[in-house]
C-alpha positions as CSV (number, residue, x, y, z in Angstrom):
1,X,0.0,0.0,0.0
2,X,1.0,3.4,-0.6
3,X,1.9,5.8,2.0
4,X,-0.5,9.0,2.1
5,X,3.0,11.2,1.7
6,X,3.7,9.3,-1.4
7,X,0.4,9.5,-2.9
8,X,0.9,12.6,-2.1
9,X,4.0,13.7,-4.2
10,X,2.4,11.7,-7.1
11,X,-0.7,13.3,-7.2
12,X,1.2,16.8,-7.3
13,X,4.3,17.0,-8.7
14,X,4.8,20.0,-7.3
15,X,6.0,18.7,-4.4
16,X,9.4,18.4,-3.8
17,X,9.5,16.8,-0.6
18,X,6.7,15.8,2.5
19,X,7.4,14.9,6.1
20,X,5.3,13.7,9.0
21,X,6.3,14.8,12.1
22,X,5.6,15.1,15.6
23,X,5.5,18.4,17.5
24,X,8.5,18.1,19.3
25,X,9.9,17.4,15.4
26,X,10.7,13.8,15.6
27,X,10.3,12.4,11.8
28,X,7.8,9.7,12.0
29,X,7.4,9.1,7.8
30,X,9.3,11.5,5.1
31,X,9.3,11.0,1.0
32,X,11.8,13.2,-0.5
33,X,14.3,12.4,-3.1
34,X,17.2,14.3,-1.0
35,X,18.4,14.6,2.8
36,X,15.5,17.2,3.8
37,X,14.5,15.4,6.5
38,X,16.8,16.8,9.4
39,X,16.5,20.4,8.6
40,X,12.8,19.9,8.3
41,X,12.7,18.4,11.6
42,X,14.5,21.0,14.0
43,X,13.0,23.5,11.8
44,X,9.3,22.7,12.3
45,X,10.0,22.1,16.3
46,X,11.1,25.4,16.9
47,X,8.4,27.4,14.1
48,X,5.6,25.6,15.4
49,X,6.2,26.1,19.2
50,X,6.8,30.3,18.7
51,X,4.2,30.4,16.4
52,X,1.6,28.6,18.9
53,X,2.8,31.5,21.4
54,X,2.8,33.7,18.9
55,X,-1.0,33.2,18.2
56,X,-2.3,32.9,21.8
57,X,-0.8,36.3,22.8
58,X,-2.6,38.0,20.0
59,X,-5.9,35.6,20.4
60,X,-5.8,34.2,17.2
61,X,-6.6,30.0,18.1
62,X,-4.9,27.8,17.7
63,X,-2.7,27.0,14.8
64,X,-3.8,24.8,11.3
65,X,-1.6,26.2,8.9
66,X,1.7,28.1,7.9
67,X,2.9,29.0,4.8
68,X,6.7,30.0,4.6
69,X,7.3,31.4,0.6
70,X,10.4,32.1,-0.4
71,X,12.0,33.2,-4.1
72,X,12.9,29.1,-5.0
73,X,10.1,27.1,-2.9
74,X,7.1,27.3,-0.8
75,X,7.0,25.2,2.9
76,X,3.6,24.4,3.8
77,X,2.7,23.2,7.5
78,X,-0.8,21.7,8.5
79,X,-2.0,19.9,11.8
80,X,-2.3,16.2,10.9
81,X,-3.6,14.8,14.2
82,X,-3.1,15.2,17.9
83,X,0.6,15.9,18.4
84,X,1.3,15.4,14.8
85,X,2.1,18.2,11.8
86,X,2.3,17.5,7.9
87,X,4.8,19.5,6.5
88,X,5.7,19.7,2.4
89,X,8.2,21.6,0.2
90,X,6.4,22.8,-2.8
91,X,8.2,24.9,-6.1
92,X,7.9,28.0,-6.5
93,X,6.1,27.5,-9.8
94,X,3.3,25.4,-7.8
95,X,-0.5,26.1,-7.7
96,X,-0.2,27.8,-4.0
97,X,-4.3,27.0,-3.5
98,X,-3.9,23.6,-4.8
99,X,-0.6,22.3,-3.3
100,X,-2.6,23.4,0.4
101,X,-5.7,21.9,-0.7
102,X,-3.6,18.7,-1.7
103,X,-1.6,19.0,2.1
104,X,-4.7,19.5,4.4
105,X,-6.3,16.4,2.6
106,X,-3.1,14.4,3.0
107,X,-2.8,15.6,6.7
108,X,-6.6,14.5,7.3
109,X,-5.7,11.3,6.1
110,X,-3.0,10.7,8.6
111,X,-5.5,12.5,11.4
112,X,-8.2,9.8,10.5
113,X,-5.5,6.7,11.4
114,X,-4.1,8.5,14.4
């Protein structure tokens, strides 16, 4: 069977790369075709926790999504579960509504399973 990250990068090949991960950033599944995986890791730890407080201070909920674009490559975030985040490195040429349409589907997947 598939895994939903795979799927995933087939279904869009806009994606260059897609990592579960736990809150605390521990990789629990990745599909990339390079060595992403441990900058993606201490990278989402630390974004996610500041933007949490971030968000609380100003009232704004709780966090569901980031978006991070930069001139080469977009890096989407979404919540995929209790304690879990789905997190996918799109190109910069890339459908911005689709690939995060594409994500929080994926990320409800995994959310589903627990």
């Amino acid at each position: 069977m598939n895994s939903p990250l795979r799927l995933l990068r087939e279904q869009n090949r806009s994606v260059i790369a897609a990592a579960l991960l736990a809150h605390d950033g521990a990789l629990i599944e990745a599909s990339s075709d390079g060595a992403l995986e441990d900058t993606l890791c201490s990278f989402v730890a630390a974004l996610r926790s500041l933007s949490e407080r971030t968000l609380a201070e100003l009232g704004g909920g709780t966090l569901d999504t980031m978006i991070l674009a930069g001139d080469s490559a977009t890096l989407l975030f979404a919540d995929a579960g209790p304690e879990r985040v789905l997190a996918a490195l799109v190109s910069d040429r890339a459908p911005l509504g689709l690939a995060l349409s594409d994500l929080r589907n994926t990320a409800r997947t995994y959310a589903e399973v627990r």
